[in-house]
C-alpha positions, 0 to 999 in steps of 0.5 A: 329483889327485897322480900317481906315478911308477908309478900313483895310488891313489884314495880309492875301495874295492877292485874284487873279482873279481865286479865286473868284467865284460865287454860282449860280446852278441854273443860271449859265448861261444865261437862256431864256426861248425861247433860241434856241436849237443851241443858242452858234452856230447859223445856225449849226445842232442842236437836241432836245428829241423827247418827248412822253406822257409828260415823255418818250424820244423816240428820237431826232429831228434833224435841220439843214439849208443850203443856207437858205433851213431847213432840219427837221429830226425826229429820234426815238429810243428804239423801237419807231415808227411814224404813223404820223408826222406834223411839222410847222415853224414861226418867232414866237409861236405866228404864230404857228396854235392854238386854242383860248386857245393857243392849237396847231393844228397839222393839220392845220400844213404846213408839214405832212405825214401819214407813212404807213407802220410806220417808225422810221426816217423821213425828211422834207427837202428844207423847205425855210427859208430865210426870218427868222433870227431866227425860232420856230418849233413845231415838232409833231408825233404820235408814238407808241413803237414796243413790238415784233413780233408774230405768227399769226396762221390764216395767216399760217392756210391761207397759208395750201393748202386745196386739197391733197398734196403728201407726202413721208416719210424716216425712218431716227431716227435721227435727227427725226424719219422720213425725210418728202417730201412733193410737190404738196403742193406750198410753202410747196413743200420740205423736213422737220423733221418730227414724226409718231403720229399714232400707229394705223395705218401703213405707208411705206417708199418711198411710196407716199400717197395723204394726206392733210396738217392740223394746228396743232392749229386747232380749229376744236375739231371733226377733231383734235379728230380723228387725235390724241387721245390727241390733247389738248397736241398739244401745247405740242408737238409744244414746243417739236420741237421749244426745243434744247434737246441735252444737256439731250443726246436726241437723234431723238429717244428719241424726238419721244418717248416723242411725242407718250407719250404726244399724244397717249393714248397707247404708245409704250414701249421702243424698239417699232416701230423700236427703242430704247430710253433712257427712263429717258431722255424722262421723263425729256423732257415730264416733262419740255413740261407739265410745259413749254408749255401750251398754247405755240405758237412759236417764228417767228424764230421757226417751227410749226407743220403742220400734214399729215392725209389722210383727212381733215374730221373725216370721212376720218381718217381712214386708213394711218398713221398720221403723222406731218412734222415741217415747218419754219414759214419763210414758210408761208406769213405774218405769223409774225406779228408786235405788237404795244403799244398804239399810243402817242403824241409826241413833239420836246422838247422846251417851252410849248404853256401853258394853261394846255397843254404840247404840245411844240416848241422849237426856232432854229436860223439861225443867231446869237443871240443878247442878252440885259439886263433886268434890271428890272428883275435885280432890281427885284432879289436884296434881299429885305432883309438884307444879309451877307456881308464880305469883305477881303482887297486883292488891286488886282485884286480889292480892295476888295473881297465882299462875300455874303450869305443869298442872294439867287441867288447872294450868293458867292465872287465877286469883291468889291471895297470902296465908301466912305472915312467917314466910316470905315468897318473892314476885316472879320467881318460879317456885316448884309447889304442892296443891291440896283443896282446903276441902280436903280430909287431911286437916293435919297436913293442912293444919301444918299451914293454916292456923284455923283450917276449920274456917276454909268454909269460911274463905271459900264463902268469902272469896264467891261473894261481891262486897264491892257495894260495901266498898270492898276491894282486894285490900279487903277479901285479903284483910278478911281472910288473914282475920278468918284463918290466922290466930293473929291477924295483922294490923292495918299497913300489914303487906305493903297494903291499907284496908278499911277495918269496917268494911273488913269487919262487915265481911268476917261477919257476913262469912261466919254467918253465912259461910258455916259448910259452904261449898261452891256451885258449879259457877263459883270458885273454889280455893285452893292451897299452895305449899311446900312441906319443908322447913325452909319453905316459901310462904304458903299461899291460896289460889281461887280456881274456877270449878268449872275448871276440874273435870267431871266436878260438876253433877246434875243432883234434880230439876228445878220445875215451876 
């Protein structure tokens, strides 16, 4: 491998500007730890998760501003529900209501709401907003998530009219064994399935008797007693009717036969009170009904039992037939009820206020952001160590390409371009090399390297612009550099490439014009030097890096409002 005295130009082909990249997952993008949840499109509808108990997505909440009015809309899915809400607006965390500790104090937030009954959308609305650039918003809500709905069996006990009502029944078989009509009994006023529970005792088609509605959930064990002589299978039997049985061949007269066997210690045998069933099927229906449904309680779209007895005393029961009628529980008022998990905190996700809690804010601005670079924090996330470094002769884009690794956030290929003419450095060699940022404070070790470190600015400036309408191409940026930073710059032919002197000129010109101070924004670039402080040293050379690349060097300084 030959080596020059400014760098060596290897046999491979050119590097073009689409083939350098670099390695950086985890800052890839300017990342702020207060940037706005609509940071690439400033005064559009932007959301965030709604977060409860630290973990759970439960929903968005939605910003949006019109004419300087803010509307705040919270959102919540999966079965989630809000109790309450509170949300508050400042210029700053700071102005957000919190203890000594650094605690939010939702109630002492600007805007709040009680929501009874619970809702799952909210809006807070015509919230002004013209005097802020830029907002922070803590959205809170006390949520609680929806488990399903369930049968409150008092609400229907409730609703049973507790004077006689008329009842008449149709011997029909099927779909039941009897057609129940019930009036003078309010809601329960109409026409029902309905079966003889009672073997005991005679009843005739047509003829209206008085008879009292009781729950077949009844928790008056003497009274059940006397209707039924099995009334801890009346859950049983409810889960009977709530049952499609069609595809076992069930017919009316089969369900009825199961219900005289699960209730009635003397059942009829086949073909008695006035009809016939297929006893294999009832078998099957009374052994799924044992092993479904103790304890059943129906769903809200189901139907309960209701019984007929003419009493609602033991004493009373004791001449007509007993017989049951199934009602919808649509029939009965609040008899489905909601059911609930616990109540959670929830937050609109953001940063967290900090000081061990989790509760958060997020920022939403109005105007468009105005980003500087830090470049303290920039200094602060060189490598302090040695890292890999690489380069490729390419002349175009520029005239290197510099690959590092083992340098953390800024592993990856970049552009590179040479420093000194003194030193030579060899294409594809691995060299173990220092970097410092040419902004940095230490102008004596860089002055070690660089004959006129004050013109870094300078190079800094150069190397964000595009002279490509001037005719510039990477033999330029490098020509223009050596004649920034080297107290005798070489001539044209110098590194193995040729440039055009005006076009070089035009650009020296243009960076001590316009470069004086210089520092690149959090789109640009930002040069690097790459060296080694020893005698026998490889040439020194620089690498351009993205900004972006270093973490938390990018900082929002104001807003830029119309």
């Amino acid at each position: 491998m030959v080596g020059f005295a400014s760098c060596e130009r290897p046999e491979d082909s050119p590097i073009m500007q689409n083939d350098l990249t670099y390695n950086n997952a985890t800052n890839a993008s300017v990342e702020l730890k207060s940037l706005p949840i609509n940071a690439n499109s400033c005064g559009e509808i932007a959301s965030t998760d709604l977060i409860a108990g630290q973990h759970t997505n439960v929903g968005r909440v939605t910003v949006s501003v019109n004419n300087g009015k803010l509307t705040v809309v919270y959102t919540l899915t999966n079965n989630w529900w809000m109790e309450e809400s509170q949300l508050h607006i400042a210029d700053i965390a700071a102005n957000i209501p919190q203890t000594k500790s650094g605690n939010p104090q939702v109630g002492k937030f600007t805007y709040k709401a009680i929501h009874n009954p619970l809702v799952n959308t909210y809006t807070y609305s015509d919230i002004d907003v013209s005097a802020f650039s830029s907002i922070v918003v803590a959205a809170h809500a006390t949520v609680k998530q929806y488990l399903g709905d369930k049968i409150a069996i008092a609400n229907v006990e409730k609703s049973l009219p507790t004077t006689p009502t008329k009842m008449k029944v149709t011997f029909t078989k099927n779909p039941t064994y009897f057609s129940t009509q019930i009036s003078g009994a309010g809601i329960l006023d109409g026409a029902y399935n309905g079966f003889c529970i009672d073997l005991d005792h005679g009843i005739r088609p047509g003829t209206v008797y008085d008879m009292y509605a009781l729950s077949s959930y009844s928790t008056d064990t003497k009274l059940m007693a006397a209707v039924v002589d099995k009334p801890q299978n009346l859950d049983l039997v409810n889960y009977l009717i709530n049952k499609d049985w069609t595809g076992l061949g069930a017919t009316g007269t089969e369900l009825q036969a199961a219900v005289w066997t699960l209730i009635d210690t003397n059942p009829f045998v086949n073909q008695g009170g006035g009809i016939s069933w297929n006893q294999q099927i009832v078998d099957a229906i009374i052994a799924e009904c044992v092993s479904k449904g103790e304890g059943y309680v129906p769903s809200c779209d189901g139907k309960v039992m209701v019984i007929f007895a003419p009493g609602n005393t033991p004493a009373q029961i004791i001449r007509t037939q007993v017989t049951l009628a199934q009602i919808p529980l649509s029939v009965f008022p609040n008899s489905c009820q909601s059911t609930y998990g616990g109540s959670e905190t929830a937050w609109g996700k953001g940063d967290e206020f900090g000081d061990g809690s989790w509760a958060m804010y997020f920022n939403y601005c109005i105007c468009p952001p105005v980003y500087t670079t830090d470049i303290q924090a920039i200094e602060a996330a060189v490598p302090t160590s040695l890292v890999n470094v690489v380069v490729k002769f390419t002349q175009n884009p520029s005239y290197f390409s510099t690959t590092l690794s083992n340098a953390g956030a800024l592993n990856g290929t970049f552009f590179g371009n040479c420093v000194d003419l003194d030193h030579l450095i060899y294409s594809g060699k691995v060299y173990n090399l220092n970097l410092i940022s040419t902004y940095s404070t230490n102008v004596n070790l860089i002055g070690k390297f660089i004959d006129k470190p004050e013109n870094l600015d300078l190079v800094n400036f150069l190397i964000n612009q595009d002279y490509s309408g001037i005719g510039a191409k990477g033999s330029e940026y490098q020509a223009a550099i050596w004649q920034l930073i080297d107290f005798k710059p070489p001539t044209n032919f110098a590194g193995s490439i040729t440039w055009d002197k005006s076009v070089v000129d035009k650009m020296v010109a243009d960076a001590k014009a316009k470069g004086e101070g210089f520092v690149p924004d959090c789109s640009q670039k930002i040069v690097l030097l790459v060296y080694m402080d020893a005698v026998n040293r490889p040439q020194t050379t620089l690498v351009q890096i993205p900004v972006s690349a270093f973490p938390n060097a990018c900082k929002v300084s104001g807003y830029s409002c119309k």
